[in-house]
C-alpha positions as CSV (number, residue, x, y, z in Angstrom):
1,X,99.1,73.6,-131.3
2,X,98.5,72.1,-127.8
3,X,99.1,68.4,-129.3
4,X,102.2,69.8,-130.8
5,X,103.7,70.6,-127.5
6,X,102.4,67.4,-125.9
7,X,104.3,65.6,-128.3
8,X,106.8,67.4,-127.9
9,X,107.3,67.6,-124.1
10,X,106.5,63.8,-124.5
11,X,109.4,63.1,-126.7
12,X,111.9,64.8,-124.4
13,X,110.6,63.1,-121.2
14,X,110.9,59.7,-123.6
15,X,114.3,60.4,-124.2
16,X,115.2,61.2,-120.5
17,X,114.0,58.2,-119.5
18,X,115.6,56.0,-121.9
19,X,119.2,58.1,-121.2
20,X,118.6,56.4,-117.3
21,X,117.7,53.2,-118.4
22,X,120.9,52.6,-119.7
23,X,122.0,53.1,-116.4
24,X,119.1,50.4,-114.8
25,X,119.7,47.3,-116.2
26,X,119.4,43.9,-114.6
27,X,122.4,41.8,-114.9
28,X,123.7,38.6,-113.4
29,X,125.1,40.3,-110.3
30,X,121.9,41.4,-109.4
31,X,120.8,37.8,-108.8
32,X,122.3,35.3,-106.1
33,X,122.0,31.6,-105.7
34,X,119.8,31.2,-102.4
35,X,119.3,27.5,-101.9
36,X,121.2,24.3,-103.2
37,X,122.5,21.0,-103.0
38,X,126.9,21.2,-103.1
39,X,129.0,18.1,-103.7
40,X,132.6,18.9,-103.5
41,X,135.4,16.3,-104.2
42,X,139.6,17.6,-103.2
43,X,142.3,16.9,-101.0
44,X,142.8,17.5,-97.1
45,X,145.4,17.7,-95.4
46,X,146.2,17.2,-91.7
47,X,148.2,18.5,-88.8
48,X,148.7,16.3,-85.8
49,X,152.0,17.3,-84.2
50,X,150.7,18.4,-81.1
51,X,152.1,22.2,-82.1
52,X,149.4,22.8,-85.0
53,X,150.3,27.0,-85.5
54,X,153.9,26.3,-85.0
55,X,155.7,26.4,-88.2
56,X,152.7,27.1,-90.5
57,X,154.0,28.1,-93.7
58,X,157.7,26.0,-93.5
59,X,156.8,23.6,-96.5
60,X,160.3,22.3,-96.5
61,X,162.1,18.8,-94.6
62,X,160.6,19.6,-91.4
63,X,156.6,20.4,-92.9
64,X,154.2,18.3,-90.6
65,X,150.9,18.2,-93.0
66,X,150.1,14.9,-94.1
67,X,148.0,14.3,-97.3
68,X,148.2,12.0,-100.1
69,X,148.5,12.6,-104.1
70,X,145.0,11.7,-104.9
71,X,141.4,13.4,-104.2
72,X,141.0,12.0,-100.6
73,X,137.6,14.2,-99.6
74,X,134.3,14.1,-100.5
75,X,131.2,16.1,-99.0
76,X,127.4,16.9,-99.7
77,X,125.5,19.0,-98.4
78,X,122.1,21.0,-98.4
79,X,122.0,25.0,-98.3
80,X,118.9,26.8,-97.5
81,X,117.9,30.6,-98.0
82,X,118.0,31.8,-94.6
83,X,122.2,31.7,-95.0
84,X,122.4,27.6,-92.6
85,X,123.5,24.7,-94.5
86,X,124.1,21.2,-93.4
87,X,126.8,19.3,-94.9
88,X,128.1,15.2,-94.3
89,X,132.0,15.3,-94.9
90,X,134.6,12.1,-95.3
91,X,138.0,12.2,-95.4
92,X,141.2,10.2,-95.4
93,X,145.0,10.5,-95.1
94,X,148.0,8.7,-94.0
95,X,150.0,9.9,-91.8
96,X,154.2,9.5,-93.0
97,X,156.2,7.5,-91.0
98,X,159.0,9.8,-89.7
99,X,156.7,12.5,-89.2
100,X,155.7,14.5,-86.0
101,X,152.4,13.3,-84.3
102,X,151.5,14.5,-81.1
103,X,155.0,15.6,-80.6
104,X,156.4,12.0,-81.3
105,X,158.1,11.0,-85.1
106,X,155.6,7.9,-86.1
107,X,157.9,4.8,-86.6
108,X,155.7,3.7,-89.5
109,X,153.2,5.1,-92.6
110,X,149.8,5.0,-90.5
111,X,145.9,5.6,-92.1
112,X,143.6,8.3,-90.8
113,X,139.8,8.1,-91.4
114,X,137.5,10.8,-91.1
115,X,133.3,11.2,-90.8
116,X,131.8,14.6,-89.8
117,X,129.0,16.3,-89.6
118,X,128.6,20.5,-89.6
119,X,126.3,22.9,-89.7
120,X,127.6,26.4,-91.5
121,X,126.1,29.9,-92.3
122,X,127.2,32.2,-95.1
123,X,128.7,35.2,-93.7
124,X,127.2,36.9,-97.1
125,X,124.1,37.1,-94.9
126,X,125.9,39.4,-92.7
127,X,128.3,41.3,-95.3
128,X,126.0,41.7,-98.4
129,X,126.4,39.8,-101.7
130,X,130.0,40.0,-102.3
131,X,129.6,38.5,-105.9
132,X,132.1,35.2,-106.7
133,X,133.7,35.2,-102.8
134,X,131.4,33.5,-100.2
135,X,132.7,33.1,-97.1
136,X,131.3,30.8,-93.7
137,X,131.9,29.5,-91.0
138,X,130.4,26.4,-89.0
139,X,130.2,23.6,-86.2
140,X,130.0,19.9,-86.1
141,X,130.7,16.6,-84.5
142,X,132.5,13.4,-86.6
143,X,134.3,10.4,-85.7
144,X,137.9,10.3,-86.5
145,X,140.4,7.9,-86.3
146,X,143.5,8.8,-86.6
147,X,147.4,7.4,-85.2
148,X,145.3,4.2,-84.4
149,X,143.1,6.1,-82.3
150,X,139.6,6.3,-82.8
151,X,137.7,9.1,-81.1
152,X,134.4,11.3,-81.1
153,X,135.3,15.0,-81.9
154,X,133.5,18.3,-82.1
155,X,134.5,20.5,-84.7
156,X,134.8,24.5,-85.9
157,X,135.5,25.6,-89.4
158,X,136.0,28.3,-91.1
159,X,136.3,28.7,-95.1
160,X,135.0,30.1,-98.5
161,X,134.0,29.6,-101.9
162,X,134.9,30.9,-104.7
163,X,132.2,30.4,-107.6
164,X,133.2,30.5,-111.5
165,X,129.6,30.2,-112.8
166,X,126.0,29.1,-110.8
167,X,127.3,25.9,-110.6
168,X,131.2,25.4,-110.8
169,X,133.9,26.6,-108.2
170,X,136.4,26.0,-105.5
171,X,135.9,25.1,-101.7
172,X,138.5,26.0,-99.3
173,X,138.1,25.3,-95.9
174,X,140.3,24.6,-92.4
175,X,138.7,22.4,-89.8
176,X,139.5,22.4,-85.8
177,X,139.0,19.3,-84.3
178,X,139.1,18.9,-80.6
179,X,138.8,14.9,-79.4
180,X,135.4,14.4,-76.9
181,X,137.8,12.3,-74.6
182,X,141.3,13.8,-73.9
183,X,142.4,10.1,-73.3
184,X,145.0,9.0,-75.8
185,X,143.4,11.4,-78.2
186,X,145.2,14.5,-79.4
187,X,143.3,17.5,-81.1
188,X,144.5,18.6,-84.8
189,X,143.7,20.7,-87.6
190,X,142.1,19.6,-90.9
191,X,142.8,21.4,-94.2
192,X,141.2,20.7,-97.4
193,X,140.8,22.3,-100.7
194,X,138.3,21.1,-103.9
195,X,136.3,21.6,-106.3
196,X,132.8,22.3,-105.5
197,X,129.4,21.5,-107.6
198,X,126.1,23.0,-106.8
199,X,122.6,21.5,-108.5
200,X,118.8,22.2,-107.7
201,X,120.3,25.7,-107.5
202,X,117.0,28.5,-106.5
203,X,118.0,32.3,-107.3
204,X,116.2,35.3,-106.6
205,X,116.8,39.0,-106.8
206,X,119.3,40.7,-104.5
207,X,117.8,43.8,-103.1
208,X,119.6,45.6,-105.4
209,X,118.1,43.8,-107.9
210,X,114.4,44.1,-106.4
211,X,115.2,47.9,-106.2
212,X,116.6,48.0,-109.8
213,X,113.7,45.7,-111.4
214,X,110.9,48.2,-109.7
215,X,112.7,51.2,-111.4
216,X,112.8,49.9,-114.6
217,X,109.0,48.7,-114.4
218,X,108.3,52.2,-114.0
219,X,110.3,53.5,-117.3
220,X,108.4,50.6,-119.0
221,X,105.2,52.1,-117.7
222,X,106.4,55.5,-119.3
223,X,107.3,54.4,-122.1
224,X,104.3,53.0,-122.8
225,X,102.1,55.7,-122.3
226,X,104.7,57.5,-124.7
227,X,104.2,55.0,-127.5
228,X,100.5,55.3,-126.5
229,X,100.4,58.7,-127.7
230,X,101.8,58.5,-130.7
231,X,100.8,54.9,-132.1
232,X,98.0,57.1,-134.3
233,X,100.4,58.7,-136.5
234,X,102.6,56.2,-136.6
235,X,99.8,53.8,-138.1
236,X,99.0,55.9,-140.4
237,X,102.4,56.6,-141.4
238,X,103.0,52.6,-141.5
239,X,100.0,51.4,-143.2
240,X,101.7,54.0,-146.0
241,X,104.7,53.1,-146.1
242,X,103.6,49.0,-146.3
243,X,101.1,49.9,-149.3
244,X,103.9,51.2,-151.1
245,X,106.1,48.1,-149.9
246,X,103.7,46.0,-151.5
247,X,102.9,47.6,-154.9
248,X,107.0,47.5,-155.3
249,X,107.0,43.9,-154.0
250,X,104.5,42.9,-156.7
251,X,106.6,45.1,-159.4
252,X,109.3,43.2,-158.5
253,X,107.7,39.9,-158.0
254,X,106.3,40.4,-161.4
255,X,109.6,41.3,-163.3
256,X,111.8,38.2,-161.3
257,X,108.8,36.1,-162.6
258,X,109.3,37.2,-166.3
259,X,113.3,36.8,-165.9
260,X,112.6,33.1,-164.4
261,X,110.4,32.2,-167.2
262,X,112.7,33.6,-169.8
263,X,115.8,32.2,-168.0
264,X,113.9,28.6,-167.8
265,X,113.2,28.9,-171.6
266,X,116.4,29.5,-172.6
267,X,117.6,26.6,-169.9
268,X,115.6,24.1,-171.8
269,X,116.2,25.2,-174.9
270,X,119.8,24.5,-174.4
271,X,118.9,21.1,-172.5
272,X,116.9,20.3,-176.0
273,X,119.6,21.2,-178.5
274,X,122.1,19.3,-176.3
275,X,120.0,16.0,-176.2
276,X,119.1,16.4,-179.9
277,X,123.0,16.4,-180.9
278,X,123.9,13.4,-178.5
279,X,120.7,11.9,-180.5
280,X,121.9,12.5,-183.9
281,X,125.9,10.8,-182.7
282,X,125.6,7.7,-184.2
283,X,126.4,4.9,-181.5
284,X,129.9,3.3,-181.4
285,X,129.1,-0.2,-183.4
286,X,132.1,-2.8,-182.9
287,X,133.0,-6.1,-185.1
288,X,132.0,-9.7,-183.5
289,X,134.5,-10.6,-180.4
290,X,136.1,-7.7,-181.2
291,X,136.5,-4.1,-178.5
292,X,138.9,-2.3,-181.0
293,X,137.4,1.1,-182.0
294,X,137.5,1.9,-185.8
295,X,138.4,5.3,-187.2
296,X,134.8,5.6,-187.9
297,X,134.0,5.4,-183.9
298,X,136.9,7.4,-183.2
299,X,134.9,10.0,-185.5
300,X,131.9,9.5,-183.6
301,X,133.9,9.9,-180.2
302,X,135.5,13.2,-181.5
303,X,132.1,14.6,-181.8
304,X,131.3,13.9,-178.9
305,X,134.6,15.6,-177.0
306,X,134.1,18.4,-179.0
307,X,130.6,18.4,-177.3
308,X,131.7,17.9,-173.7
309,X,134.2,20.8,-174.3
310,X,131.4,23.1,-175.2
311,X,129.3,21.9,-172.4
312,X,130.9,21.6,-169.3
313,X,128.7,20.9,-167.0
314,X,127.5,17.9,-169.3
315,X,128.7,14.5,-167.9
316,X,128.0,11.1,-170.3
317,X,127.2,7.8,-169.5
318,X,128.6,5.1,-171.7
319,X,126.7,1.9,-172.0
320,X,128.4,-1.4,-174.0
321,X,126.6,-4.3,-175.2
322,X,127.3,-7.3,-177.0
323,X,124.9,-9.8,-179.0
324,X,123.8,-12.7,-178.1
325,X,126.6,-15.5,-179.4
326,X,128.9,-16.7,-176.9
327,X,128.2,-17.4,-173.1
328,X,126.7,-14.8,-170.9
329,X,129.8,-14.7,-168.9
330,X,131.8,-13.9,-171.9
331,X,129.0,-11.9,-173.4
332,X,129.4,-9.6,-169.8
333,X,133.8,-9.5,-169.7
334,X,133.6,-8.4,-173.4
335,X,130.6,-5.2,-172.7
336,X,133.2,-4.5,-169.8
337,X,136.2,-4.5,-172.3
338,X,134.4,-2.5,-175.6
339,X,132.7,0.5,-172.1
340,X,136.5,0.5,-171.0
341,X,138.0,1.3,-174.8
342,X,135.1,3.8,-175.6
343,X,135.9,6.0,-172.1
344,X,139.6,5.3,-172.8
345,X,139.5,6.9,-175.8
346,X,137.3,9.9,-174.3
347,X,139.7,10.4,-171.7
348,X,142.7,10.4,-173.8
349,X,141.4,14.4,-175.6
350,X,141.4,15.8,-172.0
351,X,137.7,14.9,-170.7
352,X,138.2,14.5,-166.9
353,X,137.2,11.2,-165.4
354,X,134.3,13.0,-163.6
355,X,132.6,13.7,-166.7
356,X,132.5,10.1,-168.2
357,X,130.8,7.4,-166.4
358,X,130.5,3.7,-167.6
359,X,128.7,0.5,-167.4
360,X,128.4,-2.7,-169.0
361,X,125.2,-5.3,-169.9
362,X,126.5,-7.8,-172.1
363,X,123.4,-9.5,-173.7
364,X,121.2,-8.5,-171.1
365,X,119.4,-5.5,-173.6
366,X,119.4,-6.7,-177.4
367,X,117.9,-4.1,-179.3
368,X,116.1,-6.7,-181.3
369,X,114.5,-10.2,-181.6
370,X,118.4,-11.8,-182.3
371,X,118.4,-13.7,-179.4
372,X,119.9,-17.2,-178.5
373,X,117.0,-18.7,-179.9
374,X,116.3,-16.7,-183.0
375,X,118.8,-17.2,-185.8
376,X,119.7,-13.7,-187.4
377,X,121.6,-12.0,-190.3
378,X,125.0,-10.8,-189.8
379,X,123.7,-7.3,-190.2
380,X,121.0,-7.7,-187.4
381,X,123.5,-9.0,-184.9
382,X,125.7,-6.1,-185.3
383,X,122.9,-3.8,-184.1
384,X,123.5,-5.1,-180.8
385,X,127.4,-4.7,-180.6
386,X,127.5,-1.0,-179.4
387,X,128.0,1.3,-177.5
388,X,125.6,4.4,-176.5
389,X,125.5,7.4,-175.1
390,X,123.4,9.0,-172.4
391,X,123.2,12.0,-170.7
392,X,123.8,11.2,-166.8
393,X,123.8,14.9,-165.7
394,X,123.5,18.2,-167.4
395,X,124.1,21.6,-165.6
């Protein structure tokens, strides 16, 4: 009675456990990338006329970014698991002619040249895993030379990512850039947008993942001990159950066996009564330079249509010989010529051309000693002038 109501009590507690586990289960969001190496290749685009939050937004005749219509930015970089990354950027542009720099329209189209160097920290370190949107923000120096100006700079960003998978997404990030020497050198702002490629990637549990892994440990535990307790009966139960499993298997095993054999048997029995009546068709027998079928071969063919159509999954191979007067190359043209006629003739009651295949040896397999050499009775030679039949598949 007492194991009763263990197993019982056991079985419920198994059950409540399993009804929270479907509530604790790790999925992807519970892991985050934590280090990696980013390349990211995209456009940037520039404001340099000396007014760089005036007019933000007006993308029309006046706009003042400069860019040009191909990828013009290129970075990598190296992210480590304390939130810091470091990160090697170069850029280029051309400023329009006509356009405002520094408050002055450029008379002429003029290239801008950019190499910096930042350091940035994710702001997810700060605001918790936020899934696909990863904000930062960072600090730099780089050399820039732009308007025909070259000049040191140091540099604040601010930007995010937005990842599709571990590895693909989207960098979007806008760049202050204030020259080291005010001298001929104006400050300006640096755009840029691209896509972004992470390798080497390391990931590890988020803490809600750490938390979530630990819980379900302990339902595994549980359930364990559950399964623990009842693993007697259920072997017993099993070793049953597979006893009777195989005396069926070997019932059934023994009675597919018996239905092979008989199904074999009858198979070749078939396969034998079909060879034996292509044996017993006399072959197709033609006169001397001649390929003409008689109505005694066309007697012999019908028999053998009538076979095909009773056997379709029977396919024939003809095979035409000649004897051995004449030259070989003759000898080989008329074999071609009597195969042709003979499947000609097979084709003509319906027999698809799938079913009849055809070749052609000439005097290259006398059936007897009538060669070249050996002179020979009318009556031997004709031996040789046929054609035969043989079975090239049978299903």
């Amino acid at each position: 009675m007492k194991n009763i109501e263990s197993l019982v009590l056991t079985l419920i507690l198994l059950v409540s456990l399993g009804a929270s586990g479907q509530d604790v289960q790790l999925t992807k969001k519970d892991s985050v990338v934590t280090s990696y190496w980013l390349v990211t290749l995209g456009t940037n685009f520039v404001d340099d006329s000396g007014d760089a939050f005036g007019r933000l937004f007006d993308f029309g005749e006046g706009w003042h970014w400069h860019t040009v219509p191909y990828p013009s930015r290129a970075s990598i970089g190296r992210y480590f698991k304390n939130g810091l990354g470091a990160e090697a950027v170069a850029s280029y542009n051309k400023y329009k002619a006509g356009k405002i720099v520094d408050g002055v329209a450029i008379p002429e189209d003029v290239d801008y040249y950019g190499l910096d160097f930042r350091l940035s920290y994710d702001l997810n370190m700060i605001l918790g895993e936020t899934g696909f949107f990863d904000p930062y923000v960072g600090a730099g120096v780089g050399y820039t030379d732009a308007n025909n100006q070259g000049r040191g700079t140091y540099n604040a960003l601010v930007g995010f990512r937005t990842w599709f998978s571990d590895h693909w997404g989207l960098d979007f990030s806008t760049t202050g850039k204030w020259a080291m020497s005010t001298e001929n050198a104006t400050n300006h702002i640096q755009h840029a947008v691209g896509v972004a490629y992470r390798f080497n990637t390391k990931k590890e549990l988020s803490r809600k993942g750490e938390e979530k892994l630990a819980l379900l440990k302990e339902l595994e535990e549980e359930q364990m001990r559950v399964q623990d307790s009842i693993v007697a009966k259920q072997k017993a139960d099993e070793e049953a159950r597979l006893l009777a499993e195989r005396l069926e298997r070997e019932k059934e095993a023994t009675r597919l066996a018996a239905a092979e054999k008989a199904k074999k048997d009858a198979e070749e029995v078939r396969r034998t009564r079909i060879k034996k009546e292509i044996d017993q068709l006399s072959n197709v027998y033609f006169k001397l330079n001649s390929s003409y079928l008689t109505t005694n071969d066309k007697a012999i063919l019908d028999k053998l249509v009538n076979l095909m159509e009773n056997t379709p999954g029977l396919v024939i191979g003809v095979n035409a010989h000649t004897d051995s007067r004449g030259t070989n190359k003759y000898n080989q043209w008329l074999s071609e010529r009597r195969a042709e006629r003979t499947v000609d003739y097979i084709l003509s009651k319906g027999i698809s051309q799938e079913r009849i295949k055809h070749d052609a040896f000439g005097e290259t397999q006398l059936t007897n000693e009538c060669d070249d050499d050996t002179p020979c009775p009318e009556n031997r030679h004709l031996k040789n002038r046929r054609s035969e039949f043989v079975i090239f598949k049978l299903d």
